[in-house]
C-alpha positions as CSV (number, residue, x, y, z in Angstrom):
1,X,-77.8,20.6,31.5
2,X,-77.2,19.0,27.7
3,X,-79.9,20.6,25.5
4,X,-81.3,16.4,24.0
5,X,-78.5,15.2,23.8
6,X,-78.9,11.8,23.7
7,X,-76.0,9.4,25.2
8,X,-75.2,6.1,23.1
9,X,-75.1,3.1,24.9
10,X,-71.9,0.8,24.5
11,X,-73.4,-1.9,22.3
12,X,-74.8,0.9,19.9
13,X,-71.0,1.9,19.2
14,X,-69.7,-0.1,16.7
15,X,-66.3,-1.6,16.6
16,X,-64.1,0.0,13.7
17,X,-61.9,-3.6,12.4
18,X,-57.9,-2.6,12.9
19,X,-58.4,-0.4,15.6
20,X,-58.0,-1.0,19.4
21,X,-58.8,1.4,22.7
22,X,-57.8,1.1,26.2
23,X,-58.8,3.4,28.7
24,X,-57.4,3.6,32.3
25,X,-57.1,5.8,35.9
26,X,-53.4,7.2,35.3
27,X,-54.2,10.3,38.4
28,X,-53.4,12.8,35.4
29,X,-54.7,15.6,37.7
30,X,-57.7,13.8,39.7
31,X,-58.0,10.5,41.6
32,X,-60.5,7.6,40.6
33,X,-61.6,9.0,37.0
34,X,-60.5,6.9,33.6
35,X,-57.9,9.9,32.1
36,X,-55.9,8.1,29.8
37,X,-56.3,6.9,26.3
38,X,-54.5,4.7,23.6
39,X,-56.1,4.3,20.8
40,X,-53.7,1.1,18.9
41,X,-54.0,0.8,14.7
42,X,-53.2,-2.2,12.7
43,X,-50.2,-0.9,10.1
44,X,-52.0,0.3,7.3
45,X,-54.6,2.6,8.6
46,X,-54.7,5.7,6.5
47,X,-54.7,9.4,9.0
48,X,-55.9,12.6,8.7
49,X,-55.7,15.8,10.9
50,X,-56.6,18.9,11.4
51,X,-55.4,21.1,14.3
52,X,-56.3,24.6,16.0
53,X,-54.8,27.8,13.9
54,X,-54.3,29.2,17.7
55,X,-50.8,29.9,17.4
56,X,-50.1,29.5,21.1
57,X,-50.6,26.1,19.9
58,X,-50.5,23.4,22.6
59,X,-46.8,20.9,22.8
60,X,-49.1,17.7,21.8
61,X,-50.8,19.7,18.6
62,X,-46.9,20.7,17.2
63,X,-45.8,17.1,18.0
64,X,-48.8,15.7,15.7
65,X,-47.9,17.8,12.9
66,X,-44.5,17.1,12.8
67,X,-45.2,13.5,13.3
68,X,-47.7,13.5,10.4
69,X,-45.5,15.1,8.3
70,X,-42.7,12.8,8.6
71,X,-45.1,10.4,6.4
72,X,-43.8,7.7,8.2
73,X,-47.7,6.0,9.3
74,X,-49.4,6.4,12.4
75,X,-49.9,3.6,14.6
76,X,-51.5,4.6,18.5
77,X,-52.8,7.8,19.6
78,X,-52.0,8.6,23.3
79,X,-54.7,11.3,25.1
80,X,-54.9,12.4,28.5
81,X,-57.4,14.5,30.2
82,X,-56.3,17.2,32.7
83,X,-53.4,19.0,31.4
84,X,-53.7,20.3,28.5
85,X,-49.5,20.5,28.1
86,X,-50.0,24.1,27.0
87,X,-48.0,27.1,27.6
88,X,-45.0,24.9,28.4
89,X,-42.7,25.9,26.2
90,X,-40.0,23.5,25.7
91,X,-40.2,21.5,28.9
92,X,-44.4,20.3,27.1
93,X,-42.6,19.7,23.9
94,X,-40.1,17.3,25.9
95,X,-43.2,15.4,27.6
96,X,-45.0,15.3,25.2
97,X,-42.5,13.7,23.1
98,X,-41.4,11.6,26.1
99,X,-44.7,9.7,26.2
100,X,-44.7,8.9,22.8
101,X,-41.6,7.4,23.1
102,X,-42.5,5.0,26.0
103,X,-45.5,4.3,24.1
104,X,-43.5,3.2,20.9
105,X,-41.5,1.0,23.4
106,X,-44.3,-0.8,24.3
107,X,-45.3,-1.1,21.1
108,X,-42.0,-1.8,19.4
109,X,-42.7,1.3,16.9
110,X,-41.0,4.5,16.9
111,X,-42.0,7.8,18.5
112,X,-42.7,9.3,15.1
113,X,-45.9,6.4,14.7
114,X,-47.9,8.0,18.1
115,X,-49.9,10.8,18.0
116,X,-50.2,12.4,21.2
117,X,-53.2,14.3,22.4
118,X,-54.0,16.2,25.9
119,X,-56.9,18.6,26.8
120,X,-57.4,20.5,30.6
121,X,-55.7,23.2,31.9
122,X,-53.5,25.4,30.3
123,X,-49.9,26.2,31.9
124,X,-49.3,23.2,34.3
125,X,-46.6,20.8,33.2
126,X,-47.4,17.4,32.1
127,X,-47.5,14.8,34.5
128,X,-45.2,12.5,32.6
129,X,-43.7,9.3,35.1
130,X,-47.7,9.2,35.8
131,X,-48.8,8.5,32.0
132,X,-45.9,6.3,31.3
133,X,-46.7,4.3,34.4
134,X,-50.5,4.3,32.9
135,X,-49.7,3.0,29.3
136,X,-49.4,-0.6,30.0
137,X,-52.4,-0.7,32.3
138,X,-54.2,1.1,28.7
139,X,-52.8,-1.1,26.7
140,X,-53.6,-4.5,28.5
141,X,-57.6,-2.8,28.6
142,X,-57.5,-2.8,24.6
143,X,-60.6,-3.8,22.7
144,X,-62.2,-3.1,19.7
145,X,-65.3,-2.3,21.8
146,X,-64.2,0.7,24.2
147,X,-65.8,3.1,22.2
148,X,-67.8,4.4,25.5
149,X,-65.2,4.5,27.7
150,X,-63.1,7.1,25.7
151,X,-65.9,9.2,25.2
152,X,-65.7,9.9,29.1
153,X,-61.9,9.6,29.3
154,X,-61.9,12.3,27.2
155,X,-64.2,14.9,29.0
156,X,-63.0,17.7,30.9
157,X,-66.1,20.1,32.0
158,X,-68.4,18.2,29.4
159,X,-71.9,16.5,31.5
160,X,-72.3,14.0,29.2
161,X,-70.0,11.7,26.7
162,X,-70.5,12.3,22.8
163,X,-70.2,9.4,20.7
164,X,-72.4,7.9,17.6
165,X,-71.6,5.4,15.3
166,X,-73.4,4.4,11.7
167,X,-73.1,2.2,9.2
168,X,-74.1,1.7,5.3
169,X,-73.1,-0.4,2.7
170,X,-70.9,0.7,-0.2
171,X,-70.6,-1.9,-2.9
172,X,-72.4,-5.2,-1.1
173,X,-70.0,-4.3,2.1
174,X,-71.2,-3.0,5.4
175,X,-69.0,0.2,6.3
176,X,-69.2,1.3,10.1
177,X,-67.7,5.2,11.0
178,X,-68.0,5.4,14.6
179,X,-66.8,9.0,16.3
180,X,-66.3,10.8,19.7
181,X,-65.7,14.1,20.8
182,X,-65.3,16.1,23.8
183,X,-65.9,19.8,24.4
184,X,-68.0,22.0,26.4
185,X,-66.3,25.6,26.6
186,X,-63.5,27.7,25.3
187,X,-65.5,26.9,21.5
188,X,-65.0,28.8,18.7
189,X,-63.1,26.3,16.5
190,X,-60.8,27.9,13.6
191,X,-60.4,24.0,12.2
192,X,-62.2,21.7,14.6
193,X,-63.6,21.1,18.3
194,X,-61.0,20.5,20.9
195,X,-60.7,16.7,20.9
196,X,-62.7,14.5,18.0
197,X,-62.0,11.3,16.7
198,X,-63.5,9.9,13.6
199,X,-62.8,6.3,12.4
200,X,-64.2,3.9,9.8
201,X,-63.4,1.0,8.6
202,X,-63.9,1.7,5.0
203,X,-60.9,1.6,2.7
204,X,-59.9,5.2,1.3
205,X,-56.7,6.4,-0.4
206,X,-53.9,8.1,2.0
207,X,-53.5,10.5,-0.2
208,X,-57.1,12.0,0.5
209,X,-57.1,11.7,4.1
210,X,-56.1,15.5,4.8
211,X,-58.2,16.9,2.4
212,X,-60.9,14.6,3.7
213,X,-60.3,15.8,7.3
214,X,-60.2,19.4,6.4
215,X,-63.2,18.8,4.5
216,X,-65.9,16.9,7.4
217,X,-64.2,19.4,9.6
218,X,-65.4,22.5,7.4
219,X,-68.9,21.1,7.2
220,X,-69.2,20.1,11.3
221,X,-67.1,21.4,14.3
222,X,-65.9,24.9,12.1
223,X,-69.8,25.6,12.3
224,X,-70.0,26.2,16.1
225,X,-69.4,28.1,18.8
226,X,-70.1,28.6,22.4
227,X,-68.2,31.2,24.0
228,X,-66.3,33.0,20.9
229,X,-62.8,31.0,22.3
230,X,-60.6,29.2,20.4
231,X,-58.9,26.8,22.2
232,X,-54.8,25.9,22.0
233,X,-55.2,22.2,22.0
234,X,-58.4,21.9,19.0
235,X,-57.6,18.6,17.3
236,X,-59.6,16.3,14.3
237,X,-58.4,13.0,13.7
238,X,-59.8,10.7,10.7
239,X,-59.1,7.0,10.5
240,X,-59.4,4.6,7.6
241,X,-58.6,1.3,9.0
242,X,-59.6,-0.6,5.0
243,X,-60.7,-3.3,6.9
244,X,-63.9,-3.8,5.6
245,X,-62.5,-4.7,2.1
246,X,-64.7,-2.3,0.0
247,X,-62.9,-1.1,-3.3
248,X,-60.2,1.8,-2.0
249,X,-61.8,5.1,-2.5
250,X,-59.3,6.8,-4.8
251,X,-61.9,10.0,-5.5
252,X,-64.9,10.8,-4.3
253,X,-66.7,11.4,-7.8
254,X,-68.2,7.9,-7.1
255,X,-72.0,7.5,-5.9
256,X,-70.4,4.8,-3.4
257,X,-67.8,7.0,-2.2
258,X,-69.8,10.0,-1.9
259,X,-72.5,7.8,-0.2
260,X,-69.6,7.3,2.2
261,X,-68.5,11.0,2.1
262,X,-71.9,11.8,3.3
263,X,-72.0,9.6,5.9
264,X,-68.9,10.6,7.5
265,X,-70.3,14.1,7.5
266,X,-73.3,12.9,9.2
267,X,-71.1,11.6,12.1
268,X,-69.0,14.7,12.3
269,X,-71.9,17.1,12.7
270,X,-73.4,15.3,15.2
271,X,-70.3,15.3,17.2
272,X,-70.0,19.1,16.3
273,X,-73.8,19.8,17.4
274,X,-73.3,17.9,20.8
275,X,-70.4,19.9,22.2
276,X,-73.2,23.0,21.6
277,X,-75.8,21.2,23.3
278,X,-73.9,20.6,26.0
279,X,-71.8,24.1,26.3
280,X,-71.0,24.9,29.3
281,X,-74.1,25.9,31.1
282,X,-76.2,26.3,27.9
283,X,-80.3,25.7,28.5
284,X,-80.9,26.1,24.4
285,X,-79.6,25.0,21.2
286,X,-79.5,27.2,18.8
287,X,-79.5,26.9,14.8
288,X,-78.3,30.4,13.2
289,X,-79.0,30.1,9.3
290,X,-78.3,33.3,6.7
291,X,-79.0,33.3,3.5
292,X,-79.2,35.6,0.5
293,X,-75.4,35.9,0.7
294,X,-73.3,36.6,-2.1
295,X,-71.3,33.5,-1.4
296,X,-70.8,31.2,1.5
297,X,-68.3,32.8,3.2
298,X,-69.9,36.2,3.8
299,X,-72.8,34.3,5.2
300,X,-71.1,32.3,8.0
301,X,-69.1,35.6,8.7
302,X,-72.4,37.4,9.5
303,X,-73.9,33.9,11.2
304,X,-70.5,33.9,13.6
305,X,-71.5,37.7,14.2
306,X,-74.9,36.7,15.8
307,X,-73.3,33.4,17.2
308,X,-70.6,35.1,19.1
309,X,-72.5,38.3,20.2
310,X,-73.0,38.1,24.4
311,X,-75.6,40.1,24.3
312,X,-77.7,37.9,21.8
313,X,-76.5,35.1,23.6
314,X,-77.8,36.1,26.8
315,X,-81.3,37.8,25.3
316,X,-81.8,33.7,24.2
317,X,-81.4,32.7,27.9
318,X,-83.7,34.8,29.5
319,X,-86.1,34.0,27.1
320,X,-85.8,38.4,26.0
321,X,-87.1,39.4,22.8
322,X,-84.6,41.9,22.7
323,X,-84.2,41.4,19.1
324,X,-82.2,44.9,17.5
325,X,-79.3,43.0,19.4
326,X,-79.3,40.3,16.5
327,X,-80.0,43.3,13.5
328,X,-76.7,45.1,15.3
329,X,-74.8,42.0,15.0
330,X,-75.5,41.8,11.5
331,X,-74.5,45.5,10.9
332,X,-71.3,44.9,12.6
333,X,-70.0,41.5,11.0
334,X,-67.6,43.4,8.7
335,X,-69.8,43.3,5.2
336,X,-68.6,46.6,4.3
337,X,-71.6,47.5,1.7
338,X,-74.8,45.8,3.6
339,X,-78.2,47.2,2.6
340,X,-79.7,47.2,5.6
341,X,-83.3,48.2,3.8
342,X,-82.9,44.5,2.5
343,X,-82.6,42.8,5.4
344,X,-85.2,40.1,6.7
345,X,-85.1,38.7,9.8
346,X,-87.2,35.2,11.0
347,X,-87.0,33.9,14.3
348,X,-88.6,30.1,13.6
349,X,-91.6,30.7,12.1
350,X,-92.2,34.9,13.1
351,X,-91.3,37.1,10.5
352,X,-89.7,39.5,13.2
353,X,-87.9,42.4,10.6
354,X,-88.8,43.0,7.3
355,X,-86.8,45.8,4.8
356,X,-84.7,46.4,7.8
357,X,-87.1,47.6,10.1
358,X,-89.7,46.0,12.6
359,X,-92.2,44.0,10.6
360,X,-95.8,45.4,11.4
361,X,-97.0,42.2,12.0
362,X,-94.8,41.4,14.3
363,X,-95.9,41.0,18.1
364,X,-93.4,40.9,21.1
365,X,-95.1,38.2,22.4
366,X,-94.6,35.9,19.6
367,X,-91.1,36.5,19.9
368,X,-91.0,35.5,23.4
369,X,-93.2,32.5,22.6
370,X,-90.1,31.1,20.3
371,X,-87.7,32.5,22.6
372,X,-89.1,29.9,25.6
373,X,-88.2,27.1,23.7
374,X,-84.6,25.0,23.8
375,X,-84.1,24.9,20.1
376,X,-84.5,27.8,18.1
377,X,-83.4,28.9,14.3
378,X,-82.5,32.1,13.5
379,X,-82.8,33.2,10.2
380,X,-81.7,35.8,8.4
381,X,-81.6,37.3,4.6
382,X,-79.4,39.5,3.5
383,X,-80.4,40.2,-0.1
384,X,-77.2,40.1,-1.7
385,X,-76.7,37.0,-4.0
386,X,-78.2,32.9,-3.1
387,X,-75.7,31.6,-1.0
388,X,-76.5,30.3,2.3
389,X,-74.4,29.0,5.4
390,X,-75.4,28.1,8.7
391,X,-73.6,27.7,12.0
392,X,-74.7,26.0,15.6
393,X,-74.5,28.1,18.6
394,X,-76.3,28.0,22.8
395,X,-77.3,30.6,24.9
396,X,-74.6,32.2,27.4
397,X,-76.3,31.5,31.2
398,X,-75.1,32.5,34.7
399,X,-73.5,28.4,34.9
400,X,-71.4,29.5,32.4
401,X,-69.7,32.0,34.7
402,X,-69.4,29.6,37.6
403,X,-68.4,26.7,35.8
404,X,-65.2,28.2,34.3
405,X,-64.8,30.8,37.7
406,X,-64.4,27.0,39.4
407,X,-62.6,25.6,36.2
408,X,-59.5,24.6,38.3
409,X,-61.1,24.2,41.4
C-alpha cells in the first residue's frame, strides 16, 4: 500500500553511456522471479560508496570496502536478492568473494574490480554454484536500457520498484543521473537505505566520489526511517561513467557543477522518500521538520526522536490526536537543557502547542482532520538557535507486524 508513489515506466529511465545491466532468474531463494544483477562499467567510471555503520556488517558490505580501497577501479557490481550473506561469518566472506571471482572470469578482470551486493534474509548461507551458474545468463541480458528490471530484481518485501532518472545540461551537454533503490523495512539508515544505486553520465573527478557519496547520502536516505532498524547490508553506490564529455568536475564551487550537485540530490531523495512511502505496511507519509535548533544536528536528533517513537507512529495510523506522545518525544531526544516553555508545536497548518503547553486555540478535531490524511508535516520549534533539519518517516500499521511475522515464509 505505497503512499503516491509513482512507478517509472521503462522508456522514462534513461540510459547512463558506459554502463551496462543484466537481470536474470538465478532461484537465489524463490523460483520464477528475476534475483540477480550485474551491473558492467566501461574502465574509467569513477565510484563512490557508502555502507551501513552496523558493525554486524554483512560479507558483501566488508568485501566492497576492501575492494574499494584497493584503488584498483571498479568494473561490474554483482547483486542478488534473497540472502542477504549475513551472519556467515567466514564461510559469506568465502562466497561472497567466490562470485566475484567467477564474475571477473567472465569478464577477464580481477576479483578486486566487482563489487558484490546481496539483500534478504539474514543467517542462511549464500547460494553460490546457483549465482555463478546465473552470471552468464545476466551478462548475455546486458543493455544500457534495464534500468526497470533491476529496480524489481532488487526488491525483497518492497510493493513497488523505485527508480527515477533526470537530466540537465551543464556546459551545452545533456547530463542524465538515473537511480534505483530498494527498501521497505528494517530502515533506520546510519549512511544510506539498504540497496541504492546512483549513476550519471557526467564526468567528475575520482577523487570526489566518496565525499560526493557521503554527501547525497547525508542529504537523502540518512533522513528516513521506518521502523528504527538499521540494517547489516545498507549500501550507496555513485557512478560517474564521463561519458557525456562535459568538462571533469574537479570542485564543486562551479554554478555548472553545483547545478549537477543539486541534481544528483534530487535523485537521491526521491529514492530515499520512496522506501518511506512504501514501508512496510505504511498508509501515510510523513514529513517531520524542526527548527529553531541550535545547529543541524540537534535538530535531526530531536526529528529522529518523533520519527522512531511507536507510539507516535501508531497515533498517525489510526488517525489519533494523541498528540503529548510527539511533545514526550521531544523531551526525551537527549537535548540535555531543552526549554520546554519554548516549545511550539504545528501539525500542517494547526498550531497544536504553543510555550509548551496546549494552544487555546487548538481543537481536537482539527488535529484529527490532519491526522486523516496520507501526507502530513510535523513541525516543531525548539527556540534554541536558527537551524533547521528535517527527516522522512510513515506510520507503523497492523501490516507491518504480519509482513515481517511472514518475512521468511
Amino acid at each position: 500500500m505505497a503512499v503516491h508513489l509513482t512507478v517509472a515506466r521503462p522508456e522514462d529511465l534513461h540510459p547512463i553511456a558506459g554502463l551496462q545491466i543484466g537481470v536474470t532468474e538465478a532461484g537465489v531463494r524463490k523460483a520464477h522471479r528475476k534475483d540477480l544483477t550485474v551491473i558492467t562499467l566501461d574502465e574509467g567510471a569513477a565510484v563512490g560508496a557508502v555502507f551501513t555503520q552496523n558493525r554486524f556488517c554483512a560479507a558483501p558490505v566488508q568485501l566492497c570496502k576492501q575492494h574499494l580501497a584497493a584503488g584498483q577501479g571498479i568494473r561490474a557490481l554483482v547483486i542478488n536478492t534473497g540472502v542477504a550473506n549475513a551472519g556467515t561469518g567466514q564461510d559469506g566472506l568465502n562466497h561472497a568473494f567466490a562470485v566475484c571471482s567467477a564474475l571477473a572470469h567472465e569478464l577477464g578482470v580481477k576479483p578486486q574490480h566487482i563489487l558484490p551486493f546481496s539483500t534478504g534474509v539474514i543467517m542462511e548461507p549464500l547460494p553460490v554454484q546457483r549465482i555463478v551458474d546465473g552470471l552468464p545468463k545476466a551478462l548475455a541480458a546486458r543493455s544500457e536500457a534495464n534500468w526497470s528490471l533491476a529496480s524489481q530484481a532488487i526488491m525483497t518485501t518492497d510493493t513497488l520498484p523505485k527508480a527515477i532518472s533526470r537530466q540537465c545540461e551543464l556546459d551545452g551537454r545533456t547530463v542524465t543521473v538515473t537511480g534505483i533503490s530498494k527498501g521497505a523495512g528494517m530502515i533506520r539508515p546510519n549512511m544510506a537505505t539498504m540497496l541504492g544505486f546512483l549513476a550519471t553520465d557526467a564526468a567528475i573527478d575520482p577523487a570526489l566520489m566518496n565525499g560526493l557519496a557521503h554527501e547525497l547520502a547525508e542529504a537523502s536516505f540518512n533522513r528516513i526511517s521506518i521502523d528504527g532498524d538499521t540494517s547489516t547490508n545498507d549500501s550507496f553506490v555513485v557512478i560517474a561513467t564521463g561519458k557525456a564529455a562535459n568538462p571533469t568536475v574537479t570542485d564543486w564551487l562551479s554554478p555548472s557543477a553545483s547545478k549537477l550537485k543539486q541534481e544528483l540530490i534530487n535523485v537521491a531523495r526521491w529514492l530515499a522518500q520512496a522506501i518511506v512511502r512504501d514501508g512496510e505496511g505504511a498508509t501515510k507519509f510523513i514529513t517531520v521538520s524542526v527548527e529553531g535548533g541550535r545547529d543541524a544536528a540537534e535538530c535531526r536528533q530531536v526529528a529522529y526522536s518523533i520519527a522512531h517513537s511507536p507510539l507516535v507512529k501508531t497515533a498517525f495510523f489510526a488517525s489519533d490526536p494523541n498528540l503529548g506522545r510527539i511533545l514526550a518525544a521531544v523531551g526525551y531526544a537527549g537535548v540535555a537543557d531543552l526549554d520546554q516553555g519554548l516549545i511550539e508545536l504545528f501539525l500542517d497548518d494547526v498550531h497544536v502547542a504553543t510555550h509548551g503547553g496546549r494552544h487555546p486555540d487548538y481543537r481536537e478535531e482539527d488535529g484529527q482532520r490532519v491526522m486523516k490524511q496520507d501526507e502530513i508535516t510535523v513541525r516543531v520549534w525548539l527556540g534554541r538557535g536558527q537551524s533547521h533539519d528535517q527527516v522522512w518517516t510513515c506510520d507503523l500499521s497492523h501490516d507491518y507486524v504480519t509482513i515481517n511475522a511472514d518475512y521468511r515464509s
